[in-house]
C-alpha positions in Angstrom: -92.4 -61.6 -55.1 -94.9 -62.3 -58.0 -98.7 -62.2 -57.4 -99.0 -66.0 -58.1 -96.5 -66.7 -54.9 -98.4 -64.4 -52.8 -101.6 -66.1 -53.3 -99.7 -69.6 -52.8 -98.4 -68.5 -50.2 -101.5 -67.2 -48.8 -103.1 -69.9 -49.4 -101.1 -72.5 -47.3 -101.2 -70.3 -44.8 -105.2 -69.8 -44.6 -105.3 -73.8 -45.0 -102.9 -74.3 -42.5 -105.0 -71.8 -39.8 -107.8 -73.8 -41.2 -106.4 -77.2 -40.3 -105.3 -76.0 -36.9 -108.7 -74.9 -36.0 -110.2 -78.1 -37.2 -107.3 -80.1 -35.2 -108.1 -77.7 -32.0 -112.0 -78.1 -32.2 -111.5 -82.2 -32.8 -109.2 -82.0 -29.4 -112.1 -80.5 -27.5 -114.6 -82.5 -29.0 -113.0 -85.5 -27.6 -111.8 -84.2 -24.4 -115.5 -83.4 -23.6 -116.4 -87.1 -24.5 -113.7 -88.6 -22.6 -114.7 -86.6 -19.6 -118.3 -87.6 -20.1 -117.2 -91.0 -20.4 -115.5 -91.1 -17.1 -118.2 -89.2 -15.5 -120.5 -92.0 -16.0 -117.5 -94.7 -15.2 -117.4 -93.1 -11.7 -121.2 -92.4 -11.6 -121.5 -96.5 -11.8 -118.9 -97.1 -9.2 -120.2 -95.0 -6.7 -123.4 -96.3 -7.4 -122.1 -100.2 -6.9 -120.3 -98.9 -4.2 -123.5 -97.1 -1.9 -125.4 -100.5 -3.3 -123.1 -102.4 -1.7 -123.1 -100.5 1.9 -127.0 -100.9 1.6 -127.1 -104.7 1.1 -124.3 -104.7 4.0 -126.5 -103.4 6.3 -128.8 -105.5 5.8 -126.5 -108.1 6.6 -126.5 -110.1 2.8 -123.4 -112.3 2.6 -120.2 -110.2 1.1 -119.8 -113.0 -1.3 -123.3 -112.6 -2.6 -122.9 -108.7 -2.6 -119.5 -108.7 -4.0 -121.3 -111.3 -7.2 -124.3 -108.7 -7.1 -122.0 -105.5 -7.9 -118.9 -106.8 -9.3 -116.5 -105.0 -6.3 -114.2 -106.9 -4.7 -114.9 -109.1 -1.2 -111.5 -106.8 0.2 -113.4 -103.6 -1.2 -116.8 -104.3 0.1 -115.2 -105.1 3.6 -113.4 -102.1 3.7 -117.1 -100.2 3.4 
């Protein structure tokens, strides 16, 4: 094998590595947003959700509750 393949070679494969790390660190990158994206998804509903178990006990109308939250009638008299 001449020098000049080696270092070809060489190189693809330190660019490739590279490419794969960058690929893998992306991945993460967005996995970790996703998850803090749904975090906050079922933060809200459970917040909408307690809201809406409040305003029941106090004996508000489902239908104004249900406009108040944005859950269901079905799902707030399940609560």
């Amino acid at each position: 094998m001449l020098i000049a393949e080696y270092d070809y070679e060489t190189d693809i494969a330190v660019q490739r590595a590279e490419e794969h790390e960058i690929a893998f660190a992306e991945g993460i990158e967005r996995g970790i947003e996703q998850g803090i994206e749904q975090g906050f998804s079922e933060g809200s509903y459970q917040t909408k959700r307690e809201t809406a178990v409040a305003f029941k006990r106090l004996g508000i109308d489902i239908a104004k509750i249900a406009e108040g939250t944005g859950l269901s009638v079905e799902e707030i008299e399940k609560l």
